[in-house]
N, C-alpha and C positions, 0 to 999 in steps of 0.2 A: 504494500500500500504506500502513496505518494500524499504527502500532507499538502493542499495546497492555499487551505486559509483555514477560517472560523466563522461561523455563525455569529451576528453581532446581535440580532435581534427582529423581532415582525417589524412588517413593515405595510399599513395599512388591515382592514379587515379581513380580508379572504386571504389569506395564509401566505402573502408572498415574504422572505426573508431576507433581513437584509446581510448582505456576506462580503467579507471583507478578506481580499487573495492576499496570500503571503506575497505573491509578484504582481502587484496591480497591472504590470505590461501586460501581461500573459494573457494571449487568446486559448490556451486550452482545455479551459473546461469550456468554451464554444466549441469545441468537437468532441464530445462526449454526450451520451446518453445517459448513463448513469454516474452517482455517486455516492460515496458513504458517508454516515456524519455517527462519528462515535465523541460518544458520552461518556462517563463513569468506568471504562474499557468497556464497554458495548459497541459494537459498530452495527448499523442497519446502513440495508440499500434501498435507497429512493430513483425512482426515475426523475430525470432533469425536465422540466417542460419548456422553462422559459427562464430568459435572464434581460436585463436592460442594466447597462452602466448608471450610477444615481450620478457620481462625481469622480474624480480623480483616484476614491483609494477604495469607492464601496461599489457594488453590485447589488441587485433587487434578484433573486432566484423564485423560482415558484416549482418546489416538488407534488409531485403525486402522491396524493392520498393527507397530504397539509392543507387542510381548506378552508383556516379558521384562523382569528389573532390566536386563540389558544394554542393550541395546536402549533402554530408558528414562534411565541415566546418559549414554546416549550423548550425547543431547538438550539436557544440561547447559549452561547459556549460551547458548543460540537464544536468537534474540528472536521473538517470537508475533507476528504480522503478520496483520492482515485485508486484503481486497481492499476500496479503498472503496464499490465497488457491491454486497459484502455488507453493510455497514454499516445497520443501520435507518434511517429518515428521523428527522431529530432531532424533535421534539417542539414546536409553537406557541411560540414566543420562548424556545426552547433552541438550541444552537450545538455543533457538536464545535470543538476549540479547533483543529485542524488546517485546518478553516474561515477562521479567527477572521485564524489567523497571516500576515504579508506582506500584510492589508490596509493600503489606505490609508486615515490618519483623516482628517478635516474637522471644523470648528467647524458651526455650521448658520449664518452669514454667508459659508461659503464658503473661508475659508480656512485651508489645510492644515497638523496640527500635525508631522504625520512615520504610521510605518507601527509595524504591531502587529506587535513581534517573539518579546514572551515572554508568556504567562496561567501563570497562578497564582493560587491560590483562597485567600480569608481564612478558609474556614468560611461565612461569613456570606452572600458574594458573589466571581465572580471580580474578577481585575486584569487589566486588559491591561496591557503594558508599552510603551509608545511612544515611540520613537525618531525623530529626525533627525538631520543631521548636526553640532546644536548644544546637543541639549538631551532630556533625559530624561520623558517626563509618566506617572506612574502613573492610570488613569484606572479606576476603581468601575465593574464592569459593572450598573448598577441602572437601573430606568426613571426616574429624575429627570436621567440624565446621557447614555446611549444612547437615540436620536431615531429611527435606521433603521439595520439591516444591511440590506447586499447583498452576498452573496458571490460572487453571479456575474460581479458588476461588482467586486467586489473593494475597495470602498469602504462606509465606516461614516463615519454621524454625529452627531456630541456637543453636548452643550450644555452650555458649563463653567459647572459652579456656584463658587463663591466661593472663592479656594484653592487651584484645581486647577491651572491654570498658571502659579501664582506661585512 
């Protein structure tokens, strides 16, 4: 399962809610049919029926079988969860950061600097965050310093420009 926001609250009387995406950019739950929203560690699966942008960070959602304010404040604090084989396939040298996370890095000589723990985005370009157990590397996801992913193999490699691991 893929966390991609939270339930903030109803929104009007007939049960539509309002949801607020961990990546307000993100079109992907416009390509999905279904979603889950766990609670307390419950998850249940609603069908999606409808969504409309409110403003800049929230969403208006309207699931199946929610047809009421009640109903709809119930929802309050879910977290919105996709299945990752709903997930679209990413896009030619795009990545979902849940990808990305607990790989291991390499220099392109082969040797290891630690594992991708946290991404965060400048605007500009993402970060990974890379960790071992001695030393911190913030590493520019841009084509002058990423060489190759594989995420199947779980390994990604870099080529440090001037700076980066000093």
């Amino acid at each position: 399962m893929l966390r991609v926001g939270r339930i903030t609250g109803a929104h009007g009387l007939k049960g539509a809610i309002r949801f607020r995406p961990d990546n307000p950019a993100s079109d992907t739950l416009e390509q999905v049919a279904r979603v889950f929203l766990e609670s307390a560690g419950q998850a249940r699966e609603f069908r999606l029926t409808g969504m409309t942008r409110l403003n800049a960070t929230t969403l208006r959602i309207t699931l199946e079988g929610v047809a009421d304010v009640n109903a709809a404040e119930s929802l309050k604090g879910a977290l919105v969860m996709l299945a990752t084989e709903d997930v679209p396939a990413a896009k030619p040298g795009e990545f979902y950061y849940y990808e990305a996370i607990g790989c291991e890095v390499f220099l392109t000589d082969g040797s290891r600097i630690g594992m991708i723990e946290e991404i965060f985005s400048t605007g500009a370009h993402d970060i990974w965050v890379v960790r071992d157990s001695e030393r911190e590397v913030l590493v520019p996801v841009i084509e002058d310093v990423v060489k190759a992913m594989d995420f199947a193999a779980r390994r990604v490699t870099i080529e440090a420009i001037p700076g980066l691991l000093d």
